[in-house]
Residue frames relative to the residue before (quaternion, step in Angstrom):
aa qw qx qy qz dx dy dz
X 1.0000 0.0000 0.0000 0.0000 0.00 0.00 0.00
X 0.3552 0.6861 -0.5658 0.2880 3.83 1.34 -0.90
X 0.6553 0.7479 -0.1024 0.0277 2.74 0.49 -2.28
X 0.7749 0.0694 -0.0386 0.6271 2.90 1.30 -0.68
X 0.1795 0.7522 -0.4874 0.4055 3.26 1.08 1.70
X 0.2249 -0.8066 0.4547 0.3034 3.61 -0.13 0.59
X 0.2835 -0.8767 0.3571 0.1534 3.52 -0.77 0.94
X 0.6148 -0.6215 0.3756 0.3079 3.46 -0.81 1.44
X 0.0013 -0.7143 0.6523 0.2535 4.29 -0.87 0.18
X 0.4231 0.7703 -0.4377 0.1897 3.78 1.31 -0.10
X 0.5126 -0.6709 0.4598 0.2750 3.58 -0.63 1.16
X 0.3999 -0.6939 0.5571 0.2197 4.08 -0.96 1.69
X 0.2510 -0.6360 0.6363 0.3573 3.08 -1.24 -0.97
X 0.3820 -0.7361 0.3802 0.4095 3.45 -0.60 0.62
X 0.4882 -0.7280 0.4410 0.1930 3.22 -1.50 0.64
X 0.7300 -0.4308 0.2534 0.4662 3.36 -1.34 1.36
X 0.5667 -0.3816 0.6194 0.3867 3.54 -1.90 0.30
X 0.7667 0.4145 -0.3697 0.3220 3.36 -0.37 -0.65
X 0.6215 0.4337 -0.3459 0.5531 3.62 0.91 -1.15
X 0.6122 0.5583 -0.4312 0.3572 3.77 0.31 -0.66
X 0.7776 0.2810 -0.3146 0.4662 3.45 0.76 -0.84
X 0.5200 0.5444 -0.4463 0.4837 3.74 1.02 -0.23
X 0.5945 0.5406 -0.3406 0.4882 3.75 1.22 -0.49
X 0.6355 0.6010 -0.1616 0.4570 3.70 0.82 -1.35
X 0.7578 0.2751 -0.2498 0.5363 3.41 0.91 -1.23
X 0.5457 0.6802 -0.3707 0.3196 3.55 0.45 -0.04
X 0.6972 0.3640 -0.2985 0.5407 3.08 0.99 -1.83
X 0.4637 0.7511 -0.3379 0.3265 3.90 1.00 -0.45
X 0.5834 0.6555 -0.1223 0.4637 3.05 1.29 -1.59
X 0.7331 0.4708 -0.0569 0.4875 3.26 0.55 -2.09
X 0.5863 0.4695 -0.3871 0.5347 3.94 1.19 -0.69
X 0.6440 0.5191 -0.4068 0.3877 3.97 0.44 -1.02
X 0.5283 0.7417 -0.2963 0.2880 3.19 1.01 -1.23
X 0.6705 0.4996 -0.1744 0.5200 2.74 0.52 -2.45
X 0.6343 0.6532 -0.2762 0.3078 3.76 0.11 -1.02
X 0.8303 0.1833 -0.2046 0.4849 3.08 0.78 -1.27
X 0.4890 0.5500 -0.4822 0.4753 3.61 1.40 0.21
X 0.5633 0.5755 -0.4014 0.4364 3.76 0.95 -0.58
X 0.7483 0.4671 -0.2970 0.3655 3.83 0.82 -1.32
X 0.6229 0.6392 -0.2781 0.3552 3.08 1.46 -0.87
X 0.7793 0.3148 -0.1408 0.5231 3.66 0.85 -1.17
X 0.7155 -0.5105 0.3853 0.2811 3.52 1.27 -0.12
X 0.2546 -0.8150 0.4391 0.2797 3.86 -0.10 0.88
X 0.6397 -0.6180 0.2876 0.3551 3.00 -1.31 0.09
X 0.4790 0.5728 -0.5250 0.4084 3.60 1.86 -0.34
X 0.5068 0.6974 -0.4584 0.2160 3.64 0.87 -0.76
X 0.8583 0.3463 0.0318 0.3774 2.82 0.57 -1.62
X 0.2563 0.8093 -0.4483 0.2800 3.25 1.56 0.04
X 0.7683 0.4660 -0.2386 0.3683 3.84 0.56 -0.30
X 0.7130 0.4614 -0.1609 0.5029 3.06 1.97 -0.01
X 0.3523 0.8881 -0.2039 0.2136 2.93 1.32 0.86
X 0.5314 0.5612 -0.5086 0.3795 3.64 1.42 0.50
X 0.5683 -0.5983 0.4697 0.3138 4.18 0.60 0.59
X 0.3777 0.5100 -0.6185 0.4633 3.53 0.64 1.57
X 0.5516 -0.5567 0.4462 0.4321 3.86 0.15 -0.13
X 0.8644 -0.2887 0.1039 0.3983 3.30 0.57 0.99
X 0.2390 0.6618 -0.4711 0.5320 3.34 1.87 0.69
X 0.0465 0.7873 -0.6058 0.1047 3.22 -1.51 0.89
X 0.0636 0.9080 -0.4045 -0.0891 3.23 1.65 0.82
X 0.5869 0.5589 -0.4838 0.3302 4.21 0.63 -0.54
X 0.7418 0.3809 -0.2747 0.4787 3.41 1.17 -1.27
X 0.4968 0.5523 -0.5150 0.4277 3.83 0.87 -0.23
X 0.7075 0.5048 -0.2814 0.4067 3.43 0.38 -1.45
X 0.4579 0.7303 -0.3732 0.3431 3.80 1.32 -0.61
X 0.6300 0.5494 0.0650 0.5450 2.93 0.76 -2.56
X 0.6658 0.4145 -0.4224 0.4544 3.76 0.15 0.05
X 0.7816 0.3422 -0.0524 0.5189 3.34 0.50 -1.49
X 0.6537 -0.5564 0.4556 0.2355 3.72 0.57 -0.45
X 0.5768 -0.5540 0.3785 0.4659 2.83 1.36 -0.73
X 0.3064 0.6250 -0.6141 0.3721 3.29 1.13 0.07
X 0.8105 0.4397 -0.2281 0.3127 3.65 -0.84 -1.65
X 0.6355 0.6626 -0.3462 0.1932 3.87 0.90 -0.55
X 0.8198 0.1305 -0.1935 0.5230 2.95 -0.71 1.37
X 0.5618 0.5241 -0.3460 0.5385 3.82 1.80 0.18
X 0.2285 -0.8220 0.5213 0.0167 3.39 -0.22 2.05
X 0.1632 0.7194 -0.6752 -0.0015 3.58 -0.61 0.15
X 0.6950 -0.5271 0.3795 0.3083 2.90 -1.86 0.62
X 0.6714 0.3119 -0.3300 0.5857 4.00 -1.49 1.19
X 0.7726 0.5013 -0.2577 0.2922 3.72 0.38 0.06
X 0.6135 0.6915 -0.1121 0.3647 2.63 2.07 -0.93
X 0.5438 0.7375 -0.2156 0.3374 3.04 1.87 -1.41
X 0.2549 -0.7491 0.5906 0.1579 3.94 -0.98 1.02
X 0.6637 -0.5186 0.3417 0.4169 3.66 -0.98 0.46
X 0.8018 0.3138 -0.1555 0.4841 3.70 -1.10 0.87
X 0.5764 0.7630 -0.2747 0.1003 3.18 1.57 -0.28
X 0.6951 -0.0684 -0.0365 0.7147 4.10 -0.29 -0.48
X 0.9093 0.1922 -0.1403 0.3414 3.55 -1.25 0.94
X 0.5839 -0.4310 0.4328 0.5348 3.12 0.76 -0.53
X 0.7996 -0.1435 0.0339 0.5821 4.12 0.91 -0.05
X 0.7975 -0.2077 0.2989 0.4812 3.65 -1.90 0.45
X 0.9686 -0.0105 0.0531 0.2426 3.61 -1.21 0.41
X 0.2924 0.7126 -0.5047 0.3898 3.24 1.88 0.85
X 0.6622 0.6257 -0.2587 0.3211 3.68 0.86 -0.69
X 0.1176 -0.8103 0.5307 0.2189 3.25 -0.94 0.10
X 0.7229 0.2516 -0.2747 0.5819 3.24 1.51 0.71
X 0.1566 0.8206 -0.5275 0.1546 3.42 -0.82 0.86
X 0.7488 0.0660 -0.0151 0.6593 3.73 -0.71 1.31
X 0.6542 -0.5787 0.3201 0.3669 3.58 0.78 0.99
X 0.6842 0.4524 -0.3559 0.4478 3.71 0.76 0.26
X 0.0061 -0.8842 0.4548 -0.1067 3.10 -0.74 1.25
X 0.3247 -0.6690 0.6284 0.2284 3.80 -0.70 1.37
X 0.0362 -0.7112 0.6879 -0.1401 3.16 -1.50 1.91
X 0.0383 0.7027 -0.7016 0.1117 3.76 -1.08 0.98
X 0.4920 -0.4818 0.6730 0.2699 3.39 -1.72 0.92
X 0.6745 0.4568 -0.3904 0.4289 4.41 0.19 0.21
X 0.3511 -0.7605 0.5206 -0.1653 2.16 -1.50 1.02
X 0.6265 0.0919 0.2428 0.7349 3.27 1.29 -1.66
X 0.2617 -0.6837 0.6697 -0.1251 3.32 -1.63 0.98
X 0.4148 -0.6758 0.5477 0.2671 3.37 -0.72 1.65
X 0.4575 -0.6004 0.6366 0.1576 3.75 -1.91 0.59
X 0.8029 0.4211 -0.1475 0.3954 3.28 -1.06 0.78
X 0.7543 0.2117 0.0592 0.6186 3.50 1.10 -1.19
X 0.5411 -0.6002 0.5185 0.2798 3.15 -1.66 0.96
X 0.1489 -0.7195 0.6773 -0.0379 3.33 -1.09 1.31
X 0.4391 -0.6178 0.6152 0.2169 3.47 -2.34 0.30
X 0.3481 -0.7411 0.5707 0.0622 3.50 -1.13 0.89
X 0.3201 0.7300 -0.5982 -0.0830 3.65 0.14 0.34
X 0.1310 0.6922 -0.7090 -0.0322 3.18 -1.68 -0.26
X 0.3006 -0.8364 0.4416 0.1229 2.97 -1.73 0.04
X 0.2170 -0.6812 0.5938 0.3691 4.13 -0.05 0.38
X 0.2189 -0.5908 0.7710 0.0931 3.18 -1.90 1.06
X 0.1647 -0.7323 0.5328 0.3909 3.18 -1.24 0.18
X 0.9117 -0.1267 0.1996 0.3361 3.63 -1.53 -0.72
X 0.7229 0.4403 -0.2373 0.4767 3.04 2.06 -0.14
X 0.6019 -0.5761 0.1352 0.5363 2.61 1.71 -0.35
X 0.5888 0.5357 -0.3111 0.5192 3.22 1.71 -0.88
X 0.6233 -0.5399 0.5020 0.2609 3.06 -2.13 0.31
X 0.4787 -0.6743 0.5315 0.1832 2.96 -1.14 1.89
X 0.1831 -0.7758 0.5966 0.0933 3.58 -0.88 1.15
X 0.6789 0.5670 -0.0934 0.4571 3.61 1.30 -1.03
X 0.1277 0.8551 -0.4439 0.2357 3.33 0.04 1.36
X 0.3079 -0.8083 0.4478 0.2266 3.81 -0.56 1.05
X 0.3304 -0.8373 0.3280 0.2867 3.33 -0.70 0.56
X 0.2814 -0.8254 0.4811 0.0900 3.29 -0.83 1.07
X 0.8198 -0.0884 -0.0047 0.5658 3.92 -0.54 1.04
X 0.7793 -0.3694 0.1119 0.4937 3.49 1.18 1.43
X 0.7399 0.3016 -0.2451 0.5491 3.90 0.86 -1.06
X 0.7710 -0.4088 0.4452 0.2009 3.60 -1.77 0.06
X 0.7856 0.0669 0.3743 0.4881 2.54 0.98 -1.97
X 0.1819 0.8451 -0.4989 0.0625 3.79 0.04 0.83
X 0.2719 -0.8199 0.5003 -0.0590 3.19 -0.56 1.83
X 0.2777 -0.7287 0.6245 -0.0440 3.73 -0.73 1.15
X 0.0917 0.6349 -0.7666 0.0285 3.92 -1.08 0.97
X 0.2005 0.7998 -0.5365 0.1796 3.60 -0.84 1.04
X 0.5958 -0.6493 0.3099 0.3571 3.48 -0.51 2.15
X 0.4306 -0.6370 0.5024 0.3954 3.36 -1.14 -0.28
X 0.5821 0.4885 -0.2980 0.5777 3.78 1.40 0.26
X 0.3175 -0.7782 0.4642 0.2795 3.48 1.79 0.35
X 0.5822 0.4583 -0.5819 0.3352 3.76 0.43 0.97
X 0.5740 0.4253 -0.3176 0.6235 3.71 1.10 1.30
X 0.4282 0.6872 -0.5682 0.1468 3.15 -0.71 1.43
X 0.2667 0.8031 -0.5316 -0.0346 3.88 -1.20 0.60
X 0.5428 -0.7067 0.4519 0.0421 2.61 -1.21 1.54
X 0.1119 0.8389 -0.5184 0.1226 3.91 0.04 1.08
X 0.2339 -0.6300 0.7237 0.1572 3.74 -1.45 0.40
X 0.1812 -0.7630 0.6144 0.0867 3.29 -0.93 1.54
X 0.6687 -0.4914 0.5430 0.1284 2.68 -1.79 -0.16
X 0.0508 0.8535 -0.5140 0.0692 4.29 0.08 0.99
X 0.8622 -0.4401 0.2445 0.0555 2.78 -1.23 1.86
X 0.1737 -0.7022 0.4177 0.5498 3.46 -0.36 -0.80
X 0.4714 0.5516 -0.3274 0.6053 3.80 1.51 -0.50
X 0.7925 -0.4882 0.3192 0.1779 3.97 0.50 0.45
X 0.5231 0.6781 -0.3244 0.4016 3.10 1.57 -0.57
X 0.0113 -0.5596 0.7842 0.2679 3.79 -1.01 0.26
X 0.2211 -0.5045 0.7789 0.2998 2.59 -2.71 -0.14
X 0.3135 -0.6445 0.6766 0.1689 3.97 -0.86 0.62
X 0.0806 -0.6947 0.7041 0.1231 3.97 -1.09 0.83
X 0.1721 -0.7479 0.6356 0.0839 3.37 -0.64 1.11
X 0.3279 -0.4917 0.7186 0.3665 3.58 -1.25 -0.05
X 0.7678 -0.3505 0.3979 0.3597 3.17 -2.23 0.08
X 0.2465 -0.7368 0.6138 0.1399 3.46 -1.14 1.20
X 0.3891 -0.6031 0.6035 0.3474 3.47 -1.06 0.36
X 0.5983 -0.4906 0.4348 0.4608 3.94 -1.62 0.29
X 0.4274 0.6849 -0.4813 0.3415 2.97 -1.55 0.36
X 0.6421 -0.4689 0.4502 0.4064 3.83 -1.63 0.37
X 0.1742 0.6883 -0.7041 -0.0091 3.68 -1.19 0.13
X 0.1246 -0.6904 0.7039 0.1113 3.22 -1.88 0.81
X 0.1076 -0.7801 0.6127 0.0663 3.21 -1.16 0.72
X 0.1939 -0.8018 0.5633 -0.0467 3.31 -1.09 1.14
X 0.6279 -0.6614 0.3995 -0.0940 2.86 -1.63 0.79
X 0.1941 0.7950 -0.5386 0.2004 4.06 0.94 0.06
X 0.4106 0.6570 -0.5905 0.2258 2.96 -1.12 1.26
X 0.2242 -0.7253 0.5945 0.2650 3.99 -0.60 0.36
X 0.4542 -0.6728 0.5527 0.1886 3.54 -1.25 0.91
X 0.2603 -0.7490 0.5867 0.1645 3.80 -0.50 1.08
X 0.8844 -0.1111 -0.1091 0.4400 3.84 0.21 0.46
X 0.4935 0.4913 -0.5071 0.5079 3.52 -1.23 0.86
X 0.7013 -0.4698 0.2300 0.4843 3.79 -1.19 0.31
X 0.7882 0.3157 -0.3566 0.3898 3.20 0.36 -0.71
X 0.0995 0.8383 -0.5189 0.1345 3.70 0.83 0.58
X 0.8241 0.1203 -0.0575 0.5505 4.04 -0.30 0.58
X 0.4237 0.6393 -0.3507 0.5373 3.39 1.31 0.85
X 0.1723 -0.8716 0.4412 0.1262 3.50 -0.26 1.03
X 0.3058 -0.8246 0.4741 -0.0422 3.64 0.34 1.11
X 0.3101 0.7791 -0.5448 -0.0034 3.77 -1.26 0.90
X 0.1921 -0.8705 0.4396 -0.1099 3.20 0.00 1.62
X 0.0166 -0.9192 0.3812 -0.0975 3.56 -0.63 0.97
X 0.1722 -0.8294 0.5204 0.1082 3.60 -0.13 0.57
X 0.2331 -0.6023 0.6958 0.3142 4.06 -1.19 0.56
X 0.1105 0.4885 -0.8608 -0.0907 3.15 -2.18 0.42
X 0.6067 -0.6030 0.5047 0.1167 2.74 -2.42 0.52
X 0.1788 -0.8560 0.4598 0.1548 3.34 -0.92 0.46
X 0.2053 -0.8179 0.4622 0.2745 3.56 1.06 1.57
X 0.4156 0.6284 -0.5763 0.3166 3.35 -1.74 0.77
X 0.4173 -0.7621 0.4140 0.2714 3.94 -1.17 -0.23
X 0.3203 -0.8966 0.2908 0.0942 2.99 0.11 1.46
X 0.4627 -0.7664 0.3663 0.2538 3.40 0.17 1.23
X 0.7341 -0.3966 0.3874 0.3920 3.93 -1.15 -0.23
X 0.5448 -0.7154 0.4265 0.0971 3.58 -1.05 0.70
X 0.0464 -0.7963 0.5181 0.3088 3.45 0.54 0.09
X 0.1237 -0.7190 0.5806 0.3615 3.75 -0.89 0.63
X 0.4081 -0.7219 0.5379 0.1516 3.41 -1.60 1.35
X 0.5420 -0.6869 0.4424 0.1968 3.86 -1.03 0.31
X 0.2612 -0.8517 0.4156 0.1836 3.45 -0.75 0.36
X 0.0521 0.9024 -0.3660 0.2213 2.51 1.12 1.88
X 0.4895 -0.5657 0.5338 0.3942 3.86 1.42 -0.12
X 0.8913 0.2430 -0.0784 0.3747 3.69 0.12 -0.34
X 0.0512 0.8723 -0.4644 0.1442 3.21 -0.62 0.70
X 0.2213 -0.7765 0.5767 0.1245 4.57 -0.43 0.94
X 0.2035 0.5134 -0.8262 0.1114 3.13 -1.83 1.12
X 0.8224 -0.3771 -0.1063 0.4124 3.11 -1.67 1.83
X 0.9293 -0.0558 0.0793 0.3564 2.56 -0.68 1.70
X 0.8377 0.2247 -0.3602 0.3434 3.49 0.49 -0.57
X 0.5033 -0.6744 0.4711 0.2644 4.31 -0.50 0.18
X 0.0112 0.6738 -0.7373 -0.0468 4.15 -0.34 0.75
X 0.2547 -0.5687 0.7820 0.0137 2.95 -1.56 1.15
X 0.0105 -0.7047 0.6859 0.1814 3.88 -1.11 0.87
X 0.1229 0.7355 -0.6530 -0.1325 4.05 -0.48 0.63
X 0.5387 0.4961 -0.6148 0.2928 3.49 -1.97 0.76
X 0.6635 -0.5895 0.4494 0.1018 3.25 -1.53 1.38
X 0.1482 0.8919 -0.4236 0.0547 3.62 0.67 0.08
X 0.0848 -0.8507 0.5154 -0.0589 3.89 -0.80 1.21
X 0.6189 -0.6353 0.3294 0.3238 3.12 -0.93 1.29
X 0.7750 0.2408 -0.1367 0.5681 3.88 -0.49 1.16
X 0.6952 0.4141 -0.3007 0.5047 3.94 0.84 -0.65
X 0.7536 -0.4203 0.4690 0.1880 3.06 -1.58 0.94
X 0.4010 0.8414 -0.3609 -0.0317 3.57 -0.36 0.16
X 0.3939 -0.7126 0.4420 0.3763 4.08 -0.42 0.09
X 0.1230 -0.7388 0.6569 0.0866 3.76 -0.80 0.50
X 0.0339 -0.7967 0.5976 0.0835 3.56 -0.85 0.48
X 0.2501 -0.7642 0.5904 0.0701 3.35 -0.50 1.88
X 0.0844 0.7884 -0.6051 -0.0722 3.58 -1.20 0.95
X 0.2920 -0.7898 0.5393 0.0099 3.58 -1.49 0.74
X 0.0061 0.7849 -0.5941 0.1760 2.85 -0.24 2.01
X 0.2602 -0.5842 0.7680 0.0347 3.59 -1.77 0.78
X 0.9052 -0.0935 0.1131 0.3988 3.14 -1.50 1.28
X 0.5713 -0.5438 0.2966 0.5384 3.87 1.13 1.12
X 0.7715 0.4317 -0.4061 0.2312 3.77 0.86 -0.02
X 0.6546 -0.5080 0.1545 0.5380 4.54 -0.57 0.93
X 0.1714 -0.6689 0.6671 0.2795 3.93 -0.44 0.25
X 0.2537 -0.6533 0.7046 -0.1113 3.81 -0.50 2.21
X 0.7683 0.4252 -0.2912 0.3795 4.62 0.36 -0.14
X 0.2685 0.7435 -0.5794 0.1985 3.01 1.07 0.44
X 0.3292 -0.7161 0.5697 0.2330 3.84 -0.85 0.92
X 0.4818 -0.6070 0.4583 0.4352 4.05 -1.36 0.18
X 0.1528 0.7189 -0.6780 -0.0096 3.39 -1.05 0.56
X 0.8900 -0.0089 -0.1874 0.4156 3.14 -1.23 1.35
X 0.7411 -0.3356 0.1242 0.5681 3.58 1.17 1.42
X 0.8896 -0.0051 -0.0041 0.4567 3.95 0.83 -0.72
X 0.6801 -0.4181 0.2945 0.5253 3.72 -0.72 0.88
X 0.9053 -0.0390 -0.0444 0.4206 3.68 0.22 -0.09
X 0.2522 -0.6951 0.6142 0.2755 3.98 -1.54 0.00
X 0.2248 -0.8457 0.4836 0.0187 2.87 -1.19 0.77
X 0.0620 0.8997 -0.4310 0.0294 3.88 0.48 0.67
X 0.2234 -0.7640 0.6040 0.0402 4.10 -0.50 0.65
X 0.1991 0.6326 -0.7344 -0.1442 3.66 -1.20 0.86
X 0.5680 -0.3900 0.5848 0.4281 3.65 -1.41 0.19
X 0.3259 -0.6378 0.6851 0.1329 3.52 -1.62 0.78
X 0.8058 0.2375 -0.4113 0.3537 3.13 -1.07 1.81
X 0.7956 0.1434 -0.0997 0.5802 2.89 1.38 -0.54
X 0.3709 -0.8407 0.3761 0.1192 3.57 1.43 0.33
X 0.0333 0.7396 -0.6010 0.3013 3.49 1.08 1.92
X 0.1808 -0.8536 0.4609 0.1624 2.99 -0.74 0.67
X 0.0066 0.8634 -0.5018 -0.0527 3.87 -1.18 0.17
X 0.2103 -0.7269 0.6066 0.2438 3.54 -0.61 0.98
X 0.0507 -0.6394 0.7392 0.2053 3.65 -1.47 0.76
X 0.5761 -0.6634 0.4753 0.0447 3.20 -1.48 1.30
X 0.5116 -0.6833 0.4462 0.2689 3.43 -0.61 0.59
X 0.3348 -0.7991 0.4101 0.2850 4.11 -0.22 0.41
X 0.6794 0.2731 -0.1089 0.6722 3.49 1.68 -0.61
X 0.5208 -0.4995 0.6598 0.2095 4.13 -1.71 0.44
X 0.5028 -0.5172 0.5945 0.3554 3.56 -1.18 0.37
X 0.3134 0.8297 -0.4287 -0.1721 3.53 -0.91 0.49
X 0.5828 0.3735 -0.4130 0.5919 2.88 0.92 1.51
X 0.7048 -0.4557 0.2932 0.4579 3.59 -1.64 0.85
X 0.8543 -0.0469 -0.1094 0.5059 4.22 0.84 -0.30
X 0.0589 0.6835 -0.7251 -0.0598 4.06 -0.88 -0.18
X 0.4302 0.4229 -0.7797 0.1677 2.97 -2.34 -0.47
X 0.5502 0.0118 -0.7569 -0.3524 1.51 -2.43 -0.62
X 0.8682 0.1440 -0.1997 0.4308 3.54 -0.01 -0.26
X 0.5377 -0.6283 0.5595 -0.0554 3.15 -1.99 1.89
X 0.1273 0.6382 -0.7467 -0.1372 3.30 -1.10 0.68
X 0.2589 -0.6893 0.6748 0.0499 2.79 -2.61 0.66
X 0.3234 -0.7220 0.5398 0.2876 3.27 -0.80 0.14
X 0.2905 -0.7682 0.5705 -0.0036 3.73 -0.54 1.05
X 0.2760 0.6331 -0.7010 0.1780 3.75 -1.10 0.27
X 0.0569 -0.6972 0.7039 -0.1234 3.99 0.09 1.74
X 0.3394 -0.7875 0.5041 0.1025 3.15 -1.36 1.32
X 0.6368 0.3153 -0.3446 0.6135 3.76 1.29 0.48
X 0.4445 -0.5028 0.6659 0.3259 3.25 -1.71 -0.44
X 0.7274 0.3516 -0.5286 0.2605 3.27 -1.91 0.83
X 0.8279 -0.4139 0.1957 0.3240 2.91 -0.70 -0.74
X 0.4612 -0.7928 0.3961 0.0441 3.58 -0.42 1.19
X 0.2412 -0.7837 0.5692 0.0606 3.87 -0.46 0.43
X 0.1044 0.8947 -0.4294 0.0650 3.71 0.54 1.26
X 0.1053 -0.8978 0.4192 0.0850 3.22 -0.06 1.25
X 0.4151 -0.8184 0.3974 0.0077 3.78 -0.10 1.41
X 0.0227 -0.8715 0.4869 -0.0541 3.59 0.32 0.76
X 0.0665 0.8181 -0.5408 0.1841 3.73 -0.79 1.45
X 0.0106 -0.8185 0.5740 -0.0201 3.12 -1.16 0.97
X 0.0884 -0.6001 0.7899 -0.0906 3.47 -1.39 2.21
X 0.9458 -0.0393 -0.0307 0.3210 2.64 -2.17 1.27
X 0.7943 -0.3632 0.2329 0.4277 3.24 0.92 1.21
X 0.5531 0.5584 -0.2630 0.5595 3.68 1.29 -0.42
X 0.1506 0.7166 -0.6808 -0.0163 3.49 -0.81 0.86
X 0.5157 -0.6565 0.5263 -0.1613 2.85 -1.50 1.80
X 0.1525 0.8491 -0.4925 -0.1146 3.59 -0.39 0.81
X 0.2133 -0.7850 0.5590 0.1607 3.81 -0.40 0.12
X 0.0655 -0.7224 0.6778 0.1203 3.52 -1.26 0.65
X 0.3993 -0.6548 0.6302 -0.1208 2.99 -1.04 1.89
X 0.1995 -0.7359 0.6470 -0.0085 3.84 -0.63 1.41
X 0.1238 0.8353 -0.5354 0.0188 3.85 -0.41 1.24
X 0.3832 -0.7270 0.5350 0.1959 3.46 -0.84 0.73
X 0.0361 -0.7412 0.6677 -0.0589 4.03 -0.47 1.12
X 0.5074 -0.6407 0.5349 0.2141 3.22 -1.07 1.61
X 0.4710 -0.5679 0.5691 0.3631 3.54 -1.49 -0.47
């Protein structure tokens, strides 16, 4: 505020001995102070690395230090999200930063393939048409049960006025949310990954839940994902995703969507979502068996990791039950 204090050039007079030292000891006073309030809470070179007002969370530099540097300063969508944040977690919202995922649905037919439309508005109100592309698509759209035994993962198709349509397959009855992931390529929130989601219903009688374990591991044809790594709510962390056949390494894993595999996380019960990112690009025509990721889940318990793979043209998904300390 000094700053824009206009300053006096009128000539002072000096001030009495006596006020001078009653002046002298004061500002003295007021310096010790500062001091010992400064030792007490901690300077600021200390703390200079902790600076995004989580108590000492630092998720750009954590995410740094995991990966090497690979991931620094590379925002994608699900990563972005701060504890406590829209809704209760990452991608409960359907508005955020003035952009908002809007559809005339509500409910979804059972049984039968159905159409999803909707649109993102942005901050003005109009439909965001301009979109950057993340891991090849525009736009990567997620329908997923609320008992997380229903999930697909699809890249629509947008209009020229902005609409998408979403082709679901047949949904079983029951709660579903569907979500949104995408980074906006101009306007404010331009280079801002962004996941926005909306629940609709699927009228009908939803059958029993199985309840799944957090065993790390999990089979679909035939092949076995193993998820190994220690992973805490808010911390930086490596997962290593491996792919075995018949106990033997699975070495063909084809590229799909930039790397041998996708990897996507909701929180069980309340379906927060989180993309964990791949640490390396496909660079060659196949690789595996085994995948690292970089992880940073914004809750504790347990996690629903769906694992996406593609042999011989055949992509393969697997849901992987993971247990994340507090």
């Amino acid at each position: 505020m000094s700053a824009h204090l206009p300053t006096r050039t009128s000539a002072r007079r000096p001030l009495p001995a006596r006020t001078a030292f009653a002046t002298r000891t004061a500002l003295a006073g007021a310096a010790a102070a500062l001091a010992l309030a400064l030792a007490a809470c901690g300077s600021p070179a200390a703390k200079s690395g902790a600076g995004d007002g989580h108590s000492g969370h630092s998720h750009a530099g954590a995410a740094s230090a995991a990966s090497g540097g690979a991931h620094a300063g590379h925002d994608m969508p699900g990563m972005t999200a701060t504890p406590g944040g829209p809704a209760g977690g990452p991608g409960l919202a359907s508005e955020q930063n003035g952009y908002r995922l809007t559809s005339g649905s509500d409910t979804l037919p059972a049984g039968v393939p159905a159409e999803y439309r909707f649109t993102v508005t942005g901050p003005d109100g109009a439909p965001v048409t301009a979109f950057a592309v993340e891991q090849t698509e525009r736009l990567h759209f997620y329908a997923v049960r609320a008992d997380l035994t229903g999930f697909q993962h699809l890249h629509p198709e947008m209009a020229a006025d902005g609409g998408w349509t979403a082709p679901l397959d047949a949904l079983a009855p029951g709660d579903w949310r569907l979500y949104a992931s995408f980074t906006p390529d101009s306007g404010p929130g331009k280079g801002t990954g962004l996941v926005l989601s909306r629940a609709v219903k699927v009228p009908g009688t939803a059958g029993p839940a199985p309840t799944a374990a957090a065993t790390g591991s999990a089979s679909v044809d035939g092949y076995t994902v193993t998820v190994d790594g220690a992973p805490a709510a808010w911390a930086a962390a490596e997962l290593k995703v491996t792919v075995t056949k018949d106990g033997a390494p699975v070495t063909d894993l084809q590229p799909y969507l930039e790397s041998y595999a996708h990897l996507t996380a909701f929180h069980t019960g309340d379906l927060a979502f989180a993309h964990l990112h791949p640490e390396s690009r496909a660079e060659g025509a196949t690789g595996g068996p085994t995948l690292p990721f970089h992880a940073e889940l914004p809750a504790a318990g347990n996690w629903q990791l769906f694992l996406q793979f593609q042999t011989a043209g055949v992509l393969h998904t697997a849901a992987v039950t993971l247990r994340v300390a507090g």
